[in-house]
N, C-alpha and C positions, 0 to 999 in steps of 0.2 A: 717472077722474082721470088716469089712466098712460096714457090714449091723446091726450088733451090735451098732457100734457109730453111725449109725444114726438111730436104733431105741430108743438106750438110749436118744439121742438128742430132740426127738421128747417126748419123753416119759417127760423130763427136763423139756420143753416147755411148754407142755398141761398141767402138774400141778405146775409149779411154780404158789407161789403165784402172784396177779396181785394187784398191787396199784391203789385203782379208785379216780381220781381227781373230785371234784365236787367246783361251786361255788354259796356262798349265796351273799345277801344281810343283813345284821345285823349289832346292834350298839352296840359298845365295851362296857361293864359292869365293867368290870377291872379285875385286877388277881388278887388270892387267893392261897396258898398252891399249889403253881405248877400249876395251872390251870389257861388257859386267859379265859373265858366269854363271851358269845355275844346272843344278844337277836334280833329275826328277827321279822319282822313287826306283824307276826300271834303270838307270844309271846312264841316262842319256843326258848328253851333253849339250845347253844352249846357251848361244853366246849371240848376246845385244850389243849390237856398235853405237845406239845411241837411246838416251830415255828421254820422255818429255820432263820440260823443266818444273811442274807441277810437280811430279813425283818425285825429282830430288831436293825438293823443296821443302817434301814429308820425309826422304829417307835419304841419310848421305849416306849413299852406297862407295862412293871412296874413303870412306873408314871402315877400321875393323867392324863395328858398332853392329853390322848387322850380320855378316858371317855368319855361317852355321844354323844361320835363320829359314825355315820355312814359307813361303811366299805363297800367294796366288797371283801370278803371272800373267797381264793380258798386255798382248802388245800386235803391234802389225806386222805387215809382209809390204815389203818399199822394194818396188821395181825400177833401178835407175841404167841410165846408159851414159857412159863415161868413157871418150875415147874411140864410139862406134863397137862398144862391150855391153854386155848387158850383166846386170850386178843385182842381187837381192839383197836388201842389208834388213836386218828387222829393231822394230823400236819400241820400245816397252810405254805403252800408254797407264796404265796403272798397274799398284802394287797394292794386294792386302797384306800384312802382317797376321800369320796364323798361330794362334797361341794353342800351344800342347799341353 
């Protein structure tokens, strides 16, 4: 029975999915329809569908208020399946404010 739970254990392990935190540099555009905005210096385009509530707790990104602001940007990679689809949606864990 104990070599069962720790094969299944390991088994749990090695394919759970895994959340990959990354962070940019990019300057707030604003929200839209559910989505925040941000455009980084090479002019690439990233769009957050959701942030933790910590962070808009420090920053109300549905005002104008930060616009045109420079950020540092970290946020995850969220693997979901909806409908037997499989969906990445990414969520912004924190925000610095970068003064120029």
């Amino acid at each position: 029975m104990k070599t069962i739970t720790i094969i299944t254990s390991i088994l749990l392990f090695l394919f759970a999915p895994v959340d990959e935190t990354k962070t940019i540099e990019a300057t707030y555009d604003g929200y839209e329809d559910g989505t925040y905005y941000f455009t980084d210096s090479n002019d690439d385009l990233f769009e957050f569908q959701q942030v933790e509530k910590a962070v808009l707790k420090e920053f109300d990104l549905m005002s104008n208020t930060f616009e045109n602001k420079k950020f540092k940007v970290t946020y995850k990679t969220v693997e979901e399946e909806v409908d037997d689809e499989e969906y990445t949606s990414y969520v912004i864990t924190a925000l610095t404010l970068i003064k120029e």
